[in-house]
C-alpha positions in Angstrom: -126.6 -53.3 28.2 -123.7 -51.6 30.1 -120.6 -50.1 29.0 -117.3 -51.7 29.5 -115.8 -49.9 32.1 -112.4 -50.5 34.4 -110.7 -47.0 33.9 -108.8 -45.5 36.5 -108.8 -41.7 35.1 -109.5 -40.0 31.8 -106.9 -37.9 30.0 -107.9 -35.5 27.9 -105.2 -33.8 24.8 -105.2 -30.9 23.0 -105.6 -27.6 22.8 -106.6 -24.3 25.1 -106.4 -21.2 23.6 -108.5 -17.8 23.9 -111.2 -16.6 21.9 -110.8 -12.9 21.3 -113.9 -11.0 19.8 -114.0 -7.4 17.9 -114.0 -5.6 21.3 -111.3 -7.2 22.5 -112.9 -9.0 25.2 -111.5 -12.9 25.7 -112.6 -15.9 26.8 -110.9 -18.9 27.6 -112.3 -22.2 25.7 -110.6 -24.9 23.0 -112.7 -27.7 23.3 -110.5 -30.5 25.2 -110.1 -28.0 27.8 -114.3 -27.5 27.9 -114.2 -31.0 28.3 -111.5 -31.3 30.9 -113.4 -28.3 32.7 -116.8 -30.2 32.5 -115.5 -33.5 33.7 -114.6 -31.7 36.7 -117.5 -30.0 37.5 -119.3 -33.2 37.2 -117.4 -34.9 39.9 -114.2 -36.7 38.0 -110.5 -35.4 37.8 -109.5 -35.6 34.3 -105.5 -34.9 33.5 -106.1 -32.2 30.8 -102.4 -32.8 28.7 -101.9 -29.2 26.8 -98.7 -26.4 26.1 -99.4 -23.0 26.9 -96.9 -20.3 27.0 -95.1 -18.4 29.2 -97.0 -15.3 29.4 -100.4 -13.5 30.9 -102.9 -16.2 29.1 -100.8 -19.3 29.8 -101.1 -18.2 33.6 -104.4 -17.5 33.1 -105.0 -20.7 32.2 -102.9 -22.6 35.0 -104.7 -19.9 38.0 -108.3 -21.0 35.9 -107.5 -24.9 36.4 -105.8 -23.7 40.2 -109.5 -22.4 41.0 -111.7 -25.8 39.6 -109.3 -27.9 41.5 -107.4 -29.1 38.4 -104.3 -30.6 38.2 -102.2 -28.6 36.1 -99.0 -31.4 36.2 -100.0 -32.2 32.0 -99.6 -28.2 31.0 -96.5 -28.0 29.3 -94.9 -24.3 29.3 -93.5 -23.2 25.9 -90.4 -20.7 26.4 -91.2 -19.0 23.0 -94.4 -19.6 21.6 -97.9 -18.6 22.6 -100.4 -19.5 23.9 -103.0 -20.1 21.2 -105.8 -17.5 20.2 -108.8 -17.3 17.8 -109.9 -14.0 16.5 -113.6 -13.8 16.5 -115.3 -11.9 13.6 -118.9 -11.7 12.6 -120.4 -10.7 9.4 -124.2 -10.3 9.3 -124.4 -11.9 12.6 -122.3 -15.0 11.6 -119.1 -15.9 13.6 -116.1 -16.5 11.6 -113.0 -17.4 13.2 -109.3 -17.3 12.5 -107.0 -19.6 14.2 -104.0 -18.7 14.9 -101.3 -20.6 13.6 -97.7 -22.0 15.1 -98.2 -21.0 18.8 -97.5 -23.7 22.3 -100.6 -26.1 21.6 -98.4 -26.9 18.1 -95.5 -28.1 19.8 -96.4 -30.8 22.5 -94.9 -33.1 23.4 -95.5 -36.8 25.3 -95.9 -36.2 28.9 -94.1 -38.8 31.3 -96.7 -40.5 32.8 -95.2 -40.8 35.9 -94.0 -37.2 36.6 -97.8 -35.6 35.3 -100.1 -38.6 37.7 -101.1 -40.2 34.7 -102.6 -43.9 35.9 -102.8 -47.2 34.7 -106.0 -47.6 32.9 -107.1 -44.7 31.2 -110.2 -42.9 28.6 -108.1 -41.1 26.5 -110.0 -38.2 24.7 -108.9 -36.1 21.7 -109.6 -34.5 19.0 -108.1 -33.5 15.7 -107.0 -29.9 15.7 -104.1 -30.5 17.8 -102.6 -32.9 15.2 -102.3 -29.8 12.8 -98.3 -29.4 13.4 -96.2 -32.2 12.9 -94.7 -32.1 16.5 -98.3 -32.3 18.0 -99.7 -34.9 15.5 -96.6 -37.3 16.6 -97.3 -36.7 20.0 -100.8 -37.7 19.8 -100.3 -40.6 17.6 -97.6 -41.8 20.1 -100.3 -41.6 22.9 -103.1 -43.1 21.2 -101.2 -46.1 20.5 -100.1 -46.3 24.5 -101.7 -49.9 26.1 -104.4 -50.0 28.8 -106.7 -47.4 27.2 -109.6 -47.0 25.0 -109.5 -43.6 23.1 -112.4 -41.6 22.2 -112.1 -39.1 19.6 -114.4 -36.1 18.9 -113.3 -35.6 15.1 -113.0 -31.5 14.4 -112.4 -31.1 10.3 -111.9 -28.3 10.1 -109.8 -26.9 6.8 -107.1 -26.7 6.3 -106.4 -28.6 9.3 -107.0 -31.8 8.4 -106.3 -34.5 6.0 -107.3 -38.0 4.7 -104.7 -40.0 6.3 -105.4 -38.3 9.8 -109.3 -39.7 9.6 -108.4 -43.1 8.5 -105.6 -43.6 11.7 -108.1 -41.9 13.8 -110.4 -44.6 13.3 -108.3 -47.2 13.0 -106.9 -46.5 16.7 -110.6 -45.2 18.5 -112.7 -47.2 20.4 -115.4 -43.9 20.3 -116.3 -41.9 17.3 -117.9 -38.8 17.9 -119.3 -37.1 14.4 -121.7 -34.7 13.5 -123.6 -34.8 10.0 -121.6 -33.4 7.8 -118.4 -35.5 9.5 -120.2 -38.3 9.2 -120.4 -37.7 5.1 -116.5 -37.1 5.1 -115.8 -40.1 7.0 -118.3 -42.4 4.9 -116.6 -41.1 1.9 -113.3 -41.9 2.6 -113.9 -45.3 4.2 -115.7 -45.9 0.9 -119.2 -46.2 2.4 -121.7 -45.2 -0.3 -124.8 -45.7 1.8 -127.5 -42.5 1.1 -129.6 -43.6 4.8 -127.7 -42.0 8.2 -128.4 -45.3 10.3 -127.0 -47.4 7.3 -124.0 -44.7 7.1 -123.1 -44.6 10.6 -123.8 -48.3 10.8 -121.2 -49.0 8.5 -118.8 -46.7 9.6 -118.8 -48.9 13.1 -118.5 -51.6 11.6 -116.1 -51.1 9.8 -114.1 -49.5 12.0 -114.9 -51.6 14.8 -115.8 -49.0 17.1 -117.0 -49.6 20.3 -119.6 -46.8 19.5 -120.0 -44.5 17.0 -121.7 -41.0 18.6 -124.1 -38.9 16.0 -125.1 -35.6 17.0 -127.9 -33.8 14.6 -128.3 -30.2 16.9 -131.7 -29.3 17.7 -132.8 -32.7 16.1 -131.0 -34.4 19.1 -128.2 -37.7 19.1 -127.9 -41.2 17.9 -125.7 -43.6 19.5 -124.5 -46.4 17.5 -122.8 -49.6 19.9 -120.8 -52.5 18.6 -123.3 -55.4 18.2 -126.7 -53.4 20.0 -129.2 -51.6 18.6 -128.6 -48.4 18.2 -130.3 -45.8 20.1 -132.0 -42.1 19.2 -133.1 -39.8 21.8 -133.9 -35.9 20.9 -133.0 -33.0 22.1 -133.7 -31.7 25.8 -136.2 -28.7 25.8 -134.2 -25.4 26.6 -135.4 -22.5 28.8 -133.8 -19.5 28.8 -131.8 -19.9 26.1 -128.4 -17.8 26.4 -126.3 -19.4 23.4 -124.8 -23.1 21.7 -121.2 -22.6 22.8 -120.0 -25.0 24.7 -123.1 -27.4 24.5 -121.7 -29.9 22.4 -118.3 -30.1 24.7 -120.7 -31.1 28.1 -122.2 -33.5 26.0 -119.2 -35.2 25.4 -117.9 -34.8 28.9 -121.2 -37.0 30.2 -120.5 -39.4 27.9 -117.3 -40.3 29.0 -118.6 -39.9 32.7 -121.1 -42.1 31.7 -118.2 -44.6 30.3 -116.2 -44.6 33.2 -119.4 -44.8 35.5 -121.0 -48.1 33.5 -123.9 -46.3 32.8 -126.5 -47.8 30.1 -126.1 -46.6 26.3 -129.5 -45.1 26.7 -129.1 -43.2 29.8 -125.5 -41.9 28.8 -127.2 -40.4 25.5 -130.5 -38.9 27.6 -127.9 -37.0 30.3 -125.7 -36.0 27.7 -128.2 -34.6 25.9 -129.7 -32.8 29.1 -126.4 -31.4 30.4 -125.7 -29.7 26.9 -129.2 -28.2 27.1 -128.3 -27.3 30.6 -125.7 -25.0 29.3 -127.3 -23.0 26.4 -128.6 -22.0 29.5 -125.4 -20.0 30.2 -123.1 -17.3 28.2 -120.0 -19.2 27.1 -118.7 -22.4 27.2 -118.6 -23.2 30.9 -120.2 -22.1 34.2 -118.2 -19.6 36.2 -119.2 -21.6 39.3 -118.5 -25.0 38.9 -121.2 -25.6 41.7 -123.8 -25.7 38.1 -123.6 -29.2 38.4 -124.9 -30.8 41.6 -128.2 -30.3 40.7 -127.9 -32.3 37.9 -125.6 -34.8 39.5 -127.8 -35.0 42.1 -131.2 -36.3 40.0 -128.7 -39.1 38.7 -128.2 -40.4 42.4 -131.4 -40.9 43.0 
């Protein structure tokens, strides 16, 4: 079976900020910007819609898009605040990480769709940490309800920065649910879905949202995919050589899959790339390649 398709550009929202560790190193990230980053290493031109501010990161961030060949015309520039930062800790090897509160990616505001190249039929990818401020969430409510579109979202729940209410409109509005285990409990739970098996959970949870596809990753245990009236589909996770690190892997998964949307790709082969790709960059320190030249190789094997 192949994906309904027909869109003319994906737009991704939310946030870009700057992971700083305990020597003071930084590295750019958020994950809708990962995304944005991947989709245009793998050959699309996403308009990434985000608010930095007006100091040395937010121009990092613009010359960073400048050198993939990004548009920059959805980057807001906040006059006073920020642009966002996590501080990195680790105890006994674990990361912790504090997220900076109130800075630009809190305050944005709808774009005009004319003025940032925004075009008719559109994948429109979020995910929930942006709706944090009350200025942001209204923004992205006001988008997601925008005609012409199907919206995926890649729910983030992290506390204190979300709330009930936020996961029942998220699913009311998606067409694409993208959870990982312990989301998928918190979403069964407050849909009211008592169901103890994962396919009988996440079955429900389509259903009952009426999603065009409900997304399960598991980590090393790989990805189920879950489509409206089909099957749903398993496929486990790509052998990694050379393993560097996770971060980032989980992003490029999601990036195929809305390549794989917009390119009417089969369920099953969306879920086998997307798997491959996020294996592809454990490979790698960080969240995305320095070189955006990474993915031709794997592009290319999908040509054939």
């Amino acid at each position: 079976m192949n994906v309904n398709t027909g869109f003319d550009q994906v737009v991704v929202f939310g946030e870009v900020l700057f992971d700083i560790f305990p020597d003071r190193s930084m590295v750019i990230g958020g994950a809708p910007f990962n995304v944005a980053c991947h989709l245009r290493g793998l050959g699309l031109d996403p308009l990434f819609i985000s608010r930095v501010g007006n100091d040395r990161l937010g121009r990092e961030v613009i010359q960073h898009m400048h050198s993939w060949s990004m548009s920059t015309k959805g980057i807001q520039v906040d006059k006073i605040k920020s642009t966002g930062i996590v501080q990195v800790r680790f105890d006994q090897g674990e990361p912790f990480y504090e997220i900076q509160k109130d800075v630009a990616y809190d305050y944005l505001h709808p774009p005009d769709p004319k003025e940032c190249g925004m075009l008719s039929k559109r994948l429109f990818y979020h995910g929930t940490l942006a709706a944090r401020s009350d200025i942001s969430a209204e923004t992205l409510y006001s988008m997601a309800s925008w005609k012409d579109q199907q919206v995926f979202c890649d729910i983030n729940l992290r506390d204190p920065w979300w709330n009930h209410k936020l996961v029942l409109d998220v699913v009311s509005w998606c067409s694409y649910l993208k959870v990982n285990l312990a989301e998928l409990d918190q979403v069964a739970g407050i849909l009211g879905i008592r169901h103890v098996e994962i396919e009988k959970k996440a079955r429900a949870i389509q259903e009952k949202g009426g999603l065009e596809g409900l997304v399960l990753t598991m980590g090393d245990q790989g990805a189920m995919l879950f489509p409206r009236e089909t099957e749903s589909l398993y496929s486990s996770a790509s052998q990694v050589d050379s393993y560097q690190d996770a971060v980032g892997a989980g992003d490029a998964f999601r990036a195929v899959f809305l390549l794989g949307i917009c390119r009417r790709w089969s369920w099953k082969k969306i879920l086998e790339r997307a798997l491959a790709v996020a294996a592809r960059v454990c490979t790698i320190q960080g969240a995305i390649p320095h070189d955006p030249g990474f993915y031709k190789s794997l592009t290319r094997k999908w040509e054939v």
